[in-house]
N, C-alpha and C positions, 0 to 999 in steps of 0.2 A: 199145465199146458203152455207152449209157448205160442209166441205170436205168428213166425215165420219158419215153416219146414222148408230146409232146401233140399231138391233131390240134386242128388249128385250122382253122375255115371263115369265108366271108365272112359278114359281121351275125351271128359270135357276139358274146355278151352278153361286154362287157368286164371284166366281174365275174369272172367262174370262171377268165379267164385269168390276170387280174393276180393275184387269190389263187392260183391254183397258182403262180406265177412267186415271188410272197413268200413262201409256207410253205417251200417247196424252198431258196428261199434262205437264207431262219432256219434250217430243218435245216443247211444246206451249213454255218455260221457257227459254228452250234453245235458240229457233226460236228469242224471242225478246233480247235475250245477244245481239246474235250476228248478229242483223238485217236483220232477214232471214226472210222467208216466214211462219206464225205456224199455224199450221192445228187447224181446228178448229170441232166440233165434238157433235151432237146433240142425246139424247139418246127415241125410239120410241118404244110404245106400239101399236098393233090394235086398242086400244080404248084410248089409253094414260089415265094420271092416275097414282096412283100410284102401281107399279108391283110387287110382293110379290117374292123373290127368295128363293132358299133352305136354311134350315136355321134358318131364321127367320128375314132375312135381308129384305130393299125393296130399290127402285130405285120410285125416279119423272119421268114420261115419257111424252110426247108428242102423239098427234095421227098421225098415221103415214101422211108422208108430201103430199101435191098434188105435181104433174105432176115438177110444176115450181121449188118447193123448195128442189127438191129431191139433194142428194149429188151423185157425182159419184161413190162413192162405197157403199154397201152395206155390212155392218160385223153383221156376228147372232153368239153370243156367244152359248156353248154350254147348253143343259138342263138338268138336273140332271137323270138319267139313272143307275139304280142299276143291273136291267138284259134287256135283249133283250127282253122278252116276252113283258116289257113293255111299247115298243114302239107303238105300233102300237093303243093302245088305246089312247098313250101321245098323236099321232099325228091325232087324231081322235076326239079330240075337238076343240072347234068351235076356239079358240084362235090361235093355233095351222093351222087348216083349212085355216085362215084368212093370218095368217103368207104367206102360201106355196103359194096362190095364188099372196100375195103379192110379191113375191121372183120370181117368173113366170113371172110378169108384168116388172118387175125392170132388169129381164135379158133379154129378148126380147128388151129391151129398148136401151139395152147395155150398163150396167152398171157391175162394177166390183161387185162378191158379193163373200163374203167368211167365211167361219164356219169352229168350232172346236167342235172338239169331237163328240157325240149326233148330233149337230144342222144340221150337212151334211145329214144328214136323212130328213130333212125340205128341202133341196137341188135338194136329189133324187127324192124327190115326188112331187116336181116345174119340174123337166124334166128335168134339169142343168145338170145333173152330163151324162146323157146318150154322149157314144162317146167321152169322155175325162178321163184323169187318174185323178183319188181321194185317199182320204186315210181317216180314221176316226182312232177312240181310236181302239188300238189291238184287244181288244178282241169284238169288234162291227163288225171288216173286216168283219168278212165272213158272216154274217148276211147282210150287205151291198151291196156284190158281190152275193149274192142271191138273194136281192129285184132290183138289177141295175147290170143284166147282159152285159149291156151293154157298164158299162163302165168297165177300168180297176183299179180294186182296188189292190192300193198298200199298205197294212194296215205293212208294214214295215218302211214306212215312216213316218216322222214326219211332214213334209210340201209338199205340193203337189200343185205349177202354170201349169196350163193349160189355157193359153190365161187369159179371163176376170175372170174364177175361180178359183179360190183358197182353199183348203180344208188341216186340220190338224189335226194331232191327239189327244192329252187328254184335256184335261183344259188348263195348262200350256203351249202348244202347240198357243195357241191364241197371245202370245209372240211375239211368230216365225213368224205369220200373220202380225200383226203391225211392228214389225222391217223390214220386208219384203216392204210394203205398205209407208213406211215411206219411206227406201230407193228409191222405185220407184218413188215414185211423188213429197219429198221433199229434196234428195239428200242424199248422205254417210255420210256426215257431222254430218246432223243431226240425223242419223240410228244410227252411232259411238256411236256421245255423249251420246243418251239416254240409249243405252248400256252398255257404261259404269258409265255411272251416276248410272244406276239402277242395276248395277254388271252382268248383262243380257249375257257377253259376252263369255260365256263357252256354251250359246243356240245356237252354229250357226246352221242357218238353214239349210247349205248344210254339218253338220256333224251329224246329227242327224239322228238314226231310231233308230227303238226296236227292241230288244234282238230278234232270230231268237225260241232260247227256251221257250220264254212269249206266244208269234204266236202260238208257237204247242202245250203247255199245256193242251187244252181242250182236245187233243186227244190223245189215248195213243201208238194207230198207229205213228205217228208222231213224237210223242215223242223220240219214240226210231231210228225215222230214223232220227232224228235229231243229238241224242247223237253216233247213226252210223257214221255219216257224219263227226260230230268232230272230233272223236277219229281217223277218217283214213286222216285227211287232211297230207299231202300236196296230194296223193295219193286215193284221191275219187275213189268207184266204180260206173258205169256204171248204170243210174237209171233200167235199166232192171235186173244188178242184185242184187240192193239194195231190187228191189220187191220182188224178189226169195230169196233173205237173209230173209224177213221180211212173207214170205208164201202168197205173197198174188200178183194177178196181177200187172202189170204198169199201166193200169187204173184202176182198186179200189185204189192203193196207190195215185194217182192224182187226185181223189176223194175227197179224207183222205184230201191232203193237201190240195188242194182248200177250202173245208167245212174249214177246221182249219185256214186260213192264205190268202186265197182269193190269192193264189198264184200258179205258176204251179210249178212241183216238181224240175226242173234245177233251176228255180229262187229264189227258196226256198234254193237251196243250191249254188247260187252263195251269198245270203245273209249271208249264214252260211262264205264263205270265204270272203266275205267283213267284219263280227265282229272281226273273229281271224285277220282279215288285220290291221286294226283297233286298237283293242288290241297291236299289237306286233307295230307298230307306232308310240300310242302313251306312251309306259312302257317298249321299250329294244331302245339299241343302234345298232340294225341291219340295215343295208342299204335300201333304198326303193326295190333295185335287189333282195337283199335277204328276206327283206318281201316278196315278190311277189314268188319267188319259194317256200317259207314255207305255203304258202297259195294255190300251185298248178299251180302257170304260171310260162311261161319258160322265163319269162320278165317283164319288168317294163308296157310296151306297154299298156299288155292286164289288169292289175288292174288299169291302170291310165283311161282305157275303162271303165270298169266296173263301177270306182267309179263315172265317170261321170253321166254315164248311171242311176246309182242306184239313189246317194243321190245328185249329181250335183257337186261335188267337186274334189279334186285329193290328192292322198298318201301325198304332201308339204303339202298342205293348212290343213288339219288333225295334221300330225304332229306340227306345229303349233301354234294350237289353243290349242295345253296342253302345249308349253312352260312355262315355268315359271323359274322366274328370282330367283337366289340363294341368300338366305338369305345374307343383307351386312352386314362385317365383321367391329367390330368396329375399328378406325383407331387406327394403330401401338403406342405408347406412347416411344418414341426416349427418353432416358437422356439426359439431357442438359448438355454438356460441360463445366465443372469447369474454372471460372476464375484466 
């Protein structure tokens, strides 16, 4: 049995496969240096065969495994997705159909399953994602938090564990899956190495989301309560009367931003103070105290809340991850003492 089943469908994005294919193998690499356990990792089609990806690439596959040889997790990289309209016909062939059910069978079973970008859409319509926090690529959130009212989508986030699910944002986010999944089942050790082996290590997972202003592009309501919000921090207005700034109710605005960001309008703008938190963290010399009141708390307390709450971390662990060591200075060249 191996550790890691990837489904694979046709015009997925060739991006999440080939990274799970190199992370898995830098772990396997690492795992025999230094006598550790190395994951091992089979890659599956509905009909196995070989799988055409975007592109013009393609993948060997397998048919997906019986009951006995299944692995404990299950990873759906994402599928190539240019607008929302068309998904619904993507997931509406039989390839696709086959997928969801399989993804239904495999979590009822109790098996880990986890997708980036797109493929969380295969997630939702197995029943997965009802009753748990998700997150897909930004600008799918609220297309998501419309077909799966039930769960809560966090389309700010870049990694998203809820028990045995797991869901992440773009392509590149399937990273943050693996390094994650690694950490879990075969130790820091080897999460570290492969991260840094593969330079991986500026992805962390609990310092990542998108940009608050990406989330509200689509709309232009939003937009400007976005650029409102910025321009007043540390000093926020009251979302009642950011509505009356903006001529429009506190529920049409919450509306707005749900449609846009699959987020409620306070949460949309504690995100807005966790980027400038963020920013000024990890690009000035200000205190974690003084970040925290430039950003609108009257203490360290409540953004060291917040950032848990949000992306799972804290103002140290940020700060950081952007450390970096100063260039070393060649050594000094001393005269040598005349005899």
């Amino acid at each position: 049995m191996t550790d890691f089943d990837v489904l694979v469908l046709d015009g997925t994005n060739p991006t999440g496969v080939s990274m799970t294919r190199d992370i898995l193998d830098a772990a396997r690499l690492l795992a025999q240096r230094t006598g550790g356990a190395a994951p091992t990792v089979a890659f599956h089609s509905p009909t196995g065969g070989l799988v055409h990806l975007q592109g013009g690439l393609s993948i060997a596959t397998r048919a997906l495994p019986r009951v006995a040889e299944r692995a404990p997790v299950l990873l759906v990289p994402g599928l190539w997705i240019e607008h929302p309209r068309e998904l619904r016909a993507r997931l509406a062939r039989e390839d696709a159909r086959a997928a969801i059910r399989y993804i239904a069978r495999r979590a009822a079973a109790g098996a880990t399953v986890a997708a980036s970008c797109s493929a969380v859409f295969l997630l939702q319509a197995a029943g997965v994602l009802r009753g748990r926090h998700a997150t897909t690529t930004w600008w799918l959130a609220p297309e998501l938090a419309r077909l799966e009212p039930a769960a809560q989508v966090e389309g700010n986030r870049i990694l998203c564990v809820d028990g045995p699910v797991i869901t992440a944002g773009a392509a590149f986010a399937q990273a943050d899956i693996l390094l994650h999944l690694l950490r879990q089942r075969f130790g820091g050790a080897i999460a570290d190495g492969v991260s840094r082996v593969l330079l991986l290590h500026e992805r962390s997972e609990s310092a990542q989301y998108v940009l608050p202003s990406m989330l509200a592009s689509s709309d232009p309501l939003v937009t400007r309560l976005t650029d409102r919000v910025e321009r007043a921090l540390p000093e926020v207005p009251s979302v009642a009367l950011l509505a009356r700034e903006l001529c429009v109710s506190e529920r049409t605005l919450g509306r707005h931003v749900r449609q846009a960001t699959g987020m409620a309008t306070r949460t949309m703008i504690q995100s807005i103070r966790l980027h400038r938190a963020r920013a000024l963290l990890q690009n000035s010399r200000l205190s974690v105290d003084e970040v925290a009141s430039a950003v609108g708390y009257g203490d360290t307390t409540a953004l060291r809340r917040l950032m848990r709450k949000l992306v799972g971390t804290t103002p140290g662990r940020v700060r950081a991850a952007k450390a970096i060591a100063p260039p070393r200075r060649p050594p000094v060249r001393r005269p040598q003492a005349r005899r």
